[in-house]
C-alpha positions as CSV (number, residue, x, y, z in Angstrom):
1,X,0.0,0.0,0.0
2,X,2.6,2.4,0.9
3,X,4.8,1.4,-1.9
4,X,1.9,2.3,-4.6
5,X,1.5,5.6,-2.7
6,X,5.0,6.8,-2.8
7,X,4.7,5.4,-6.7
8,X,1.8,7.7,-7.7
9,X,2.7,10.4,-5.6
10,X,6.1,10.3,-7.1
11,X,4.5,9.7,-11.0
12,X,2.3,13.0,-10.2
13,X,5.5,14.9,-9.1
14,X,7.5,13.8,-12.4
15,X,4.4,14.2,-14.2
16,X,4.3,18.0,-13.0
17,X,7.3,19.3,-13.2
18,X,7.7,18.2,-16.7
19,X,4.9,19.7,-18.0
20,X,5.6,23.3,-15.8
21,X,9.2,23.1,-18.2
22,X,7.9,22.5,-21.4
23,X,5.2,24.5,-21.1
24,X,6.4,27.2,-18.7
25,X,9.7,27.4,-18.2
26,X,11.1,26.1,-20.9
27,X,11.7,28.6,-24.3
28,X,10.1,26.9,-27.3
29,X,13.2,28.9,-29.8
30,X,15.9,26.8,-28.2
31,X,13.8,23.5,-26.8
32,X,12.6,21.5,-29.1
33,X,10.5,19.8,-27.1
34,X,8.9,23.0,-25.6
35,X,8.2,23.6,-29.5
36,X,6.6,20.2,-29.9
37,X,4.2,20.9,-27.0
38,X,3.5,24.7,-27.0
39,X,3.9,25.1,-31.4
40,X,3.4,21.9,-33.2
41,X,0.8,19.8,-31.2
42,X,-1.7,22.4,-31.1
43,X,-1.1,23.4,-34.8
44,X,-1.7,20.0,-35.5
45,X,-4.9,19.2,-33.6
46,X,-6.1,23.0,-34.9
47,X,-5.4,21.9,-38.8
48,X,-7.1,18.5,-38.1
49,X,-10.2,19.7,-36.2
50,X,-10.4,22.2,-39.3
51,X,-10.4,19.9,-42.2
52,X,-12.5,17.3,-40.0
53,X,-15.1,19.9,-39.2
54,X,-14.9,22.8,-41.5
55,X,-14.1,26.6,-41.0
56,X,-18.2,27.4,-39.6
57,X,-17.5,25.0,-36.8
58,X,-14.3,25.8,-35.9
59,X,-15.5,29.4,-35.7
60,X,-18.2,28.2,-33.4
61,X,-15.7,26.4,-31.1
62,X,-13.0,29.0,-30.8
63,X,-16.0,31.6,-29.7
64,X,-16.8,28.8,-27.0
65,X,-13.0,28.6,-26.2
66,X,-13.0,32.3,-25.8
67,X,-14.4,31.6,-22.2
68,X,-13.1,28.3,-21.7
69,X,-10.8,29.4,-19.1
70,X,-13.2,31.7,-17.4
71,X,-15.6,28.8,-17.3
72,X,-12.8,26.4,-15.9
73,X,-12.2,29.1,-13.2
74,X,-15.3,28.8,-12.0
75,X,-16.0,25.9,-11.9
76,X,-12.4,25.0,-10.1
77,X,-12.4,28.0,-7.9
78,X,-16.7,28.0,-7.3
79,X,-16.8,24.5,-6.4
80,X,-13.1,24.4,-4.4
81,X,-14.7,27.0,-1.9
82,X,-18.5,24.8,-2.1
83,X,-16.4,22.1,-0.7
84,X,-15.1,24.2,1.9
85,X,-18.0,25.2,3.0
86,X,-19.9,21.7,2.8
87,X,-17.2,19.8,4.7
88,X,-14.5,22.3,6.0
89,X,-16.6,24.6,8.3
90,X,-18.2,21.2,9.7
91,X,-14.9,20.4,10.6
92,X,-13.6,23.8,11.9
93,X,-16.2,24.0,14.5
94,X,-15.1,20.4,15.6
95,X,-11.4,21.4,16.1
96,X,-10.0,22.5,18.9
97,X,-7.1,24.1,16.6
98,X,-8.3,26.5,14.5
99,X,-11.0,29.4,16.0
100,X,-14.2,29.4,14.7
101,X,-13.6,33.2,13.9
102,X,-11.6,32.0,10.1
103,X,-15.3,30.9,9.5
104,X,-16.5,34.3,9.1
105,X,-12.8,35.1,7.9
106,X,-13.6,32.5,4.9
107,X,-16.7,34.6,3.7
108,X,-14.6,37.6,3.4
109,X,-12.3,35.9,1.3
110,X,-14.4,34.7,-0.9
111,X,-16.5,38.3,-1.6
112,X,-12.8,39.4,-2.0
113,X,-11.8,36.6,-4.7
114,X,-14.8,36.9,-6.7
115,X,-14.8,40.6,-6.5
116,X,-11.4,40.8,-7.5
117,X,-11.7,38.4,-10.6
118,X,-15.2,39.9,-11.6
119,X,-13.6,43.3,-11.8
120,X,-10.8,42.4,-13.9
121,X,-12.8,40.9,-16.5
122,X,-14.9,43.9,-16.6
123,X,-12.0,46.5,-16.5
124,X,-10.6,47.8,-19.9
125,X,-6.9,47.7,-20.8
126,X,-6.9,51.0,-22.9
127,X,-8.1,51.0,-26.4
128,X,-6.1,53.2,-29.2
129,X,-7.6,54.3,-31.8
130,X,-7.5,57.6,-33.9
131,X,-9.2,59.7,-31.6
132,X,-7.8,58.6,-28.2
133,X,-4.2,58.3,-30.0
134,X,-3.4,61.4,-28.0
135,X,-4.7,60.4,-24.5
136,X,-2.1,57.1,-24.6
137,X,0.6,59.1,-26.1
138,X,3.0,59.0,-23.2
139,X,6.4,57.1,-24.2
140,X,9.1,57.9,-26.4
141,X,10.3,55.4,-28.5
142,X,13.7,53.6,-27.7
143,X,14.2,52.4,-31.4
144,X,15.0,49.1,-30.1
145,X,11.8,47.3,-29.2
146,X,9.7,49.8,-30.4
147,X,9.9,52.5,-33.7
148,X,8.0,54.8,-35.4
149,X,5.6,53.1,-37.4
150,X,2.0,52.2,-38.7
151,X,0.4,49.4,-37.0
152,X,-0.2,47.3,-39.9
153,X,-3.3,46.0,-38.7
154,X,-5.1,49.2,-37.7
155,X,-3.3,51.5,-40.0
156,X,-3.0,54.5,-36.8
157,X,0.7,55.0,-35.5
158,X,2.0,52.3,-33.5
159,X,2.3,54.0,-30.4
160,X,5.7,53.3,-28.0
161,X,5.3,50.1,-26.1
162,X,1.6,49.5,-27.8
163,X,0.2,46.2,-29.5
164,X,-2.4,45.1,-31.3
165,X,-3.9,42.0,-29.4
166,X,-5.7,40.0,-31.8
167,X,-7.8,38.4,-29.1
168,X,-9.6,41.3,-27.7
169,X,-9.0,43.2,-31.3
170,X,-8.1,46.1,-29.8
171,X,-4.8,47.9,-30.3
172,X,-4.1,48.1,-26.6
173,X,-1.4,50.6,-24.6
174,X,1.5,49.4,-22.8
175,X,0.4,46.0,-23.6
176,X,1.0,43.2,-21.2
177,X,-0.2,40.1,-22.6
178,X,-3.8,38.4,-23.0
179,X,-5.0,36.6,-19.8
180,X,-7.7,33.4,-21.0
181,X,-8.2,33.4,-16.9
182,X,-10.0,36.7,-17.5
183,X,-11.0,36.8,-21.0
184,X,-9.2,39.9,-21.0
185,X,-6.3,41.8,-22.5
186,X,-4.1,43.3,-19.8
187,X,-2.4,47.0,-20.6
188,X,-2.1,50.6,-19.1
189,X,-5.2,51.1,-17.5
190,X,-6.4,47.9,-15.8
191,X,-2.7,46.2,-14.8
192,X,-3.4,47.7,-11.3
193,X,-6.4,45.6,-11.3
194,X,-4.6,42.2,-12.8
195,X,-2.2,42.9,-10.0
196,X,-4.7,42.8,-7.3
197,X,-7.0,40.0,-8.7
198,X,-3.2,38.3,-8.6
199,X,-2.6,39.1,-5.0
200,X,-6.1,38.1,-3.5
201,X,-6.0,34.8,-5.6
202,X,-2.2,34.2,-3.5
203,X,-3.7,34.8,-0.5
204,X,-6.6,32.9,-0.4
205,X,-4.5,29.8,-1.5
206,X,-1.9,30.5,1.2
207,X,-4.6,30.8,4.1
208,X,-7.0,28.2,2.9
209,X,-4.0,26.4,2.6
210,X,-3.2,27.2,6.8
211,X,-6.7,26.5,7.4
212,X,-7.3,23.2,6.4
213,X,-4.1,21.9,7.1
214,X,-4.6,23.1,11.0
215,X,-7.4,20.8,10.7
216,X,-6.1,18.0,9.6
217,X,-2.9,18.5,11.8
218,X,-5.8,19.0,14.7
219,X,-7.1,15.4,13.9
220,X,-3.7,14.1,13.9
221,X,-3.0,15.3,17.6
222,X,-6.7,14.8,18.5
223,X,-6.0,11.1,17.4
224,X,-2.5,10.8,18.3
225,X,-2.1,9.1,15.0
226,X,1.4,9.7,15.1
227,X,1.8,6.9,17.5
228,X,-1.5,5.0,16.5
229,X,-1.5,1.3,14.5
230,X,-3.3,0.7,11.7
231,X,-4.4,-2.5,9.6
232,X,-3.5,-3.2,6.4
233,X,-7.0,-4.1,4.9
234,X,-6.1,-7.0,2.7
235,X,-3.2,-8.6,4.7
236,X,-4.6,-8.2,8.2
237,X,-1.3,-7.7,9.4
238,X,-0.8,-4.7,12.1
239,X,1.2,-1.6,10.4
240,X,3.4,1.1,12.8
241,X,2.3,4.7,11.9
242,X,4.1,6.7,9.5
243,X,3.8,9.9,7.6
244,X,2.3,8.4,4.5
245,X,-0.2,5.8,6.3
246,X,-1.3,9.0,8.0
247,X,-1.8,11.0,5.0
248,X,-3.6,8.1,3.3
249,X,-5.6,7.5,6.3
250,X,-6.6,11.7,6.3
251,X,-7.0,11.5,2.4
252,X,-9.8,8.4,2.9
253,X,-11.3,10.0,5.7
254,X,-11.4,13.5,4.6
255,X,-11.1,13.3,0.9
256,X,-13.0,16.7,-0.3
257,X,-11.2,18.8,2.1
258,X,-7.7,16.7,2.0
259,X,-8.2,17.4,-2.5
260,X,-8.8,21.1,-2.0
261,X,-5.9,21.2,0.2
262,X,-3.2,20.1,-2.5
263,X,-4.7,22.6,-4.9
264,X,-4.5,24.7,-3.2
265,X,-1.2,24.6,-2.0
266,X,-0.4,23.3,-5.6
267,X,-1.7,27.0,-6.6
268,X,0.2,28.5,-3.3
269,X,3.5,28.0,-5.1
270,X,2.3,28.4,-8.9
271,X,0.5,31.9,-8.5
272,X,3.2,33.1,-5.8
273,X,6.4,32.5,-8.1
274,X,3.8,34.4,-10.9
275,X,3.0,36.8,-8.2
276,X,7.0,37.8,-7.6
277,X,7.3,37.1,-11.7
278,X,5.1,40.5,-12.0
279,X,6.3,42.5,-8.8
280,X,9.8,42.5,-10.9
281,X,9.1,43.4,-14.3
282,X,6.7,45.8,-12.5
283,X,9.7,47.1,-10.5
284,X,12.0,47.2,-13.8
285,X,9.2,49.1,-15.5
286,X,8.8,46.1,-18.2
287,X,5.8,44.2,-19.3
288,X,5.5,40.5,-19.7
289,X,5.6,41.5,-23.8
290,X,9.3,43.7,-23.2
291,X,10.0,40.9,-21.1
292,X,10.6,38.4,-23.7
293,X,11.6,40.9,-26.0
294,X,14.5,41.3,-23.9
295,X,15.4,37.7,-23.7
296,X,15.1,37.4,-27.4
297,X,17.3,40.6,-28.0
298,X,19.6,38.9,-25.5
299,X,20.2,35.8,-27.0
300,X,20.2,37.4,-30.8
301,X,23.0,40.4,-29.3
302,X,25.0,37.5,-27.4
303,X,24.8,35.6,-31.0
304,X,26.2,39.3,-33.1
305,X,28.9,39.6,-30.8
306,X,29.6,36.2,-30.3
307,X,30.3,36.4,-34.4
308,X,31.9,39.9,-34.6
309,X,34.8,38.7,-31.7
310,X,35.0,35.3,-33.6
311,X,35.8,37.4,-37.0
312,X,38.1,39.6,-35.4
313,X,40.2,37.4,-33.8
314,X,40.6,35.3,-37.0
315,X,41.5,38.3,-38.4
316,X,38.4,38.3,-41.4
317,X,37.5,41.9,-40.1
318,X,39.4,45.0,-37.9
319,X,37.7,47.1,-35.0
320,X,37.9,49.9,-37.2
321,X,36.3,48.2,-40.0
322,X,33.5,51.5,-40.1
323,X,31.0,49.1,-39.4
324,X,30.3,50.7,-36.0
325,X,27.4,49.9,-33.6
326,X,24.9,48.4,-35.2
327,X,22.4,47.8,-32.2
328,X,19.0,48.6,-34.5
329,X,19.8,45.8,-37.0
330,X,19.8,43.5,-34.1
331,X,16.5,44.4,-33.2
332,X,15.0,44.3,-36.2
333,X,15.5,40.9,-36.2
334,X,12.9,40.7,-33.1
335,X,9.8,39.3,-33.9
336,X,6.5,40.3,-32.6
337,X,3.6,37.4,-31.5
338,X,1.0,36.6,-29.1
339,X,1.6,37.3,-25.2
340,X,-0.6,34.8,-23.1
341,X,0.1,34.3,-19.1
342,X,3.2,32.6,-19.5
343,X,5.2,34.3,-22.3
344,X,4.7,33.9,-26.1
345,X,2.4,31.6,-27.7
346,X,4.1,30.6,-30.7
347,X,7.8,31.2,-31.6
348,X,7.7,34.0,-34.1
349,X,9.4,34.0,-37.2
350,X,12.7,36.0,-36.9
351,X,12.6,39.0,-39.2
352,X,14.6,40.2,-41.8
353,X,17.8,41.9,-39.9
354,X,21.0,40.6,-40.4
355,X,22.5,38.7,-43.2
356,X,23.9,35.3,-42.2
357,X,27.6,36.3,-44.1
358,X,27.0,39.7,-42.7
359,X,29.0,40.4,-39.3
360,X,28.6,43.5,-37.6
361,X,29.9,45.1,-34.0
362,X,26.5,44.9,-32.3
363,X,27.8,47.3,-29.8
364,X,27.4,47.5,-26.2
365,X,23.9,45.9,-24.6
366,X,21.5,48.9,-24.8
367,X,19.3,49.5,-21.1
368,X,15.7,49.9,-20.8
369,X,15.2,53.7,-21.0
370,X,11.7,53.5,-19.3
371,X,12.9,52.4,-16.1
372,X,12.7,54.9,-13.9
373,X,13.0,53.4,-10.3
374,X,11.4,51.2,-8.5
375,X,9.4,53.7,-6.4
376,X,8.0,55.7,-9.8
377,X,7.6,52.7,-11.7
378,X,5.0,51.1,-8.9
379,X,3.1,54.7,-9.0
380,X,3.3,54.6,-12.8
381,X,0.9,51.3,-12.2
382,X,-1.2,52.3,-9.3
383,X,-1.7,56.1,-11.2
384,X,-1.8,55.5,-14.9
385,X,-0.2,58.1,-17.4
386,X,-3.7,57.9,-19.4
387,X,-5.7,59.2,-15.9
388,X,-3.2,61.9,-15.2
389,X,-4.1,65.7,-15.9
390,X,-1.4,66.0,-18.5
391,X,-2.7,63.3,-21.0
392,X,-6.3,64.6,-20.5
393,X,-5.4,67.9,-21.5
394,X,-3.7,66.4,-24.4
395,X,-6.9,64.6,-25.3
396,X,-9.3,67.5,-24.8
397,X,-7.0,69.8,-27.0
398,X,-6.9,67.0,-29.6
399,X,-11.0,67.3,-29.6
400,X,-10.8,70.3,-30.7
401,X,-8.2,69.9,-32.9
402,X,-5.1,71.4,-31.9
403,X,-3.0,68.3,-31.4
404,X,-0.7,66.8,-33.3
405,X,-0.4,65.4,-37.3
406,X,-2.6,64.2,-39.7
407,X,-2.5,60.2,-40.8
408,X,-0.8,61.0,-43.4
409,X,2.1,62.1,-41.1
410,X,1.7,59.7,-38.4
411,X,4.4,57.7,-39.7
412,X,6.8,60.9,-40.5
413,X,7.7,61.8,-37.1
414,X,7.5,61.3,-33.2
415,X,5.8,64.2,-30.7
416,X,8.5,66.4,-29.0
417,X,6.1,66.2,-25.6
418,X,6.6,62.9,-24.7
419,X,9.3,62.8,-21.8
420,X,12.3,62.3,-22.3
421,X,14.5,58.8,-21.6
422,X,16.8,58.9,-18.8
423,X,20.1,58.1,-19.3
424,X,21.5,55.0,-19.4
């Protein structure tokens, strides 16, 4: 018995981490298998489902998908706390470990977890078009991750550190990524609210978490099972108590509650390390989009200079070859695809940049010029640039049309109101 319970708790464990690295951790441009699992399997099942069902269905089934996570939420997170309440208050008021006071505690956490969600779903990221163009027109460009240019899908200018989200279709500011949990794209003016739905959803896994496993550490001392004997039921034979007969015997015995608590500890660990993820690009003043832009501009800079010192030091080119810094045409290699929770989608196709027989200084590794300390990047998120007095004034003069360019010379020039970078 014990034996087949350290076997499946130990299959579950491999089982789990492997699919956290292939389809969290790992990055699908340099893991194959990652590739396999994010990019090709789903291609595959989308091109089958396609040709088995036609283009109307699958139309049907990716507006029913639209919500699939936020009906998977519900029913994980609605019927987690319906077990709570069915067969973990019960037990609460039996305990002599826990107060009776976390009962009332309990209902104020849930109000607070399905506020928190509710309002995130509802709240709006930002939405640019060519009338509020001039209330989202905050950033300068760092001709790095983001230049001057038309959004070719909406045809406006592609506003610094704005995308077009092909989810939501909405070209949305200081993008973030698309969360399915929320149905939602997540940008300037609702990442406060992402943050928070975040924080309470941590929380309430790290208390229900306490909670229940007070209880069940109550019926342990209530029991004394740590010194108990138990019966193996097919043998007969007599079995000395141990950590894992114990937690068998409180998984049999308790099985809702005991099945809520790993999930929620599960989720304790899972949302907290994507808690801390977003608390540091937040305090770098980077979204989960510049994020992986950075890695990829990373890897592609390493690569140019890993090339340029290789040249050099066979002699095929000289540091004063006129080349010069050339940190643009790395970037141009960057490609630009769908954000989800957990980075990019799909690896992009790289873009045109660099030759392969071209080798170039790429120059030293640029910073990220909208960083501006932790302190004002946190009230940057709290206090969005698009609330503040000086964008609205920008708006209201653009309504009455004494702001900026035409559309025709969107893509001729940047604004000279935008602040300026700090140096780097």
């Amino acid at each position: 018995m014990i034996s087949s319970l350290v076997l499946q708790l130990g299959a579950f464990t491999v089982f789990f981490a492997i699919c956290t690295y292939v389809c969290i951790v790992a990055d699908p441009d340099e893991s194959p298998a990652a590739r396999f699992f994010v990019g090709t399997i789903p291609s595959l099942i989308y091109s089958g489902v396609e040709h088995l069902f036609g283009k109307r269905i699958i139309s049907k089934i990716e507006k029913f998908l639209d919500r699939s996570l936020q009906i998977a939420y519900l029913i994980v997170v609605l019927g987690s706390w319906s077990i709570v309440f069915a067969y973990g208050y019960p037990a609460i008021k039996k305990s002599r470990y826990i107060s009776t006071n976390h009962q009332y505690a309990g209902y104020i956490v849930f109000i607070m977890c399905m506020s928190s969600w509710h309002y995130a779903c509802q709240k709006s990221p930002g939405h640019i078009t060519n009338r509020t163009l001039p209330l989202f027109d905050h950033y300068q460009y760092d001709n790095l991750l983001y230049t001057n240019r038309l959004c070719p899908t909406t045809k406006i200018r592609k506003l610094a550190r704005s995308k077009y989200d092909r989810f939501s279709k909405k070209h949305v500011p200081r993008f973030d990524h698309f969360c399915g949990w929320l149905n939602q794209a997540i940008g300037e003016q609702n990442y406060r609210w992402f943050l928070l739905f975040l924080m309470v959803h941590v929380f309430m896994c790290f208390y229900g978490s306490w909670a229940v496993g007070r209880v069940l550490y109550g019926e342990v001392l209530e029991k004394n099972l740590l010194n108990a004997t138990f019966f193996n039921a097919v043998t007969g034979a007599e079995v000395k108590a141990d950590y894992f007969i114990i937690f068998h015997y409180l998984f049999m015995k308790y099985f809702q509650i005991c099945g809520v608590f790993i999930l929620m500890s599960v989720m304790s660990v899972v949302l907290g390390v994507f808690l801390m993820f977003h608390l540091y690009i937040t305090s770098r003043n980077m979204t989960t989009n510049e994020f992986f832009k950075w890695q990829s501009f990373r890897r592609l800079h390493r690569k140019e200079k890993y090339k340029f010192e290789k040249a050099q030091a066979e002699g095929k080119i000289s540091s004063d070859n006129g080349i010069g810094s050339k940190v643009e045409s790395v970037s141009k290699q960057l490609s630009d695809v769908d954000i989800g929770c957990t980075g990019p989608m799909v690896a992009g196709p790289v873009q045109e940049g660099i030759q392969e027989d071209e080798t170039i200084d790429p120059g030293l590794l640029p910073g990220n010029i909208y960083d501006n300390g932790i302190i004002l990047n946190f009230y940057e998120i709290i206090f969005p640039l698009s609330y503040r007095g000086e964008a609205i004034e920008r708006f209201n003069l653009s309504l009455n049309g004494g702001y900026g360019e035409s559309n025709d010379e969107q893509n001729d020039h940047v604004h000279d109101h935008r602040p300026k970078p700090k140096s780097i």
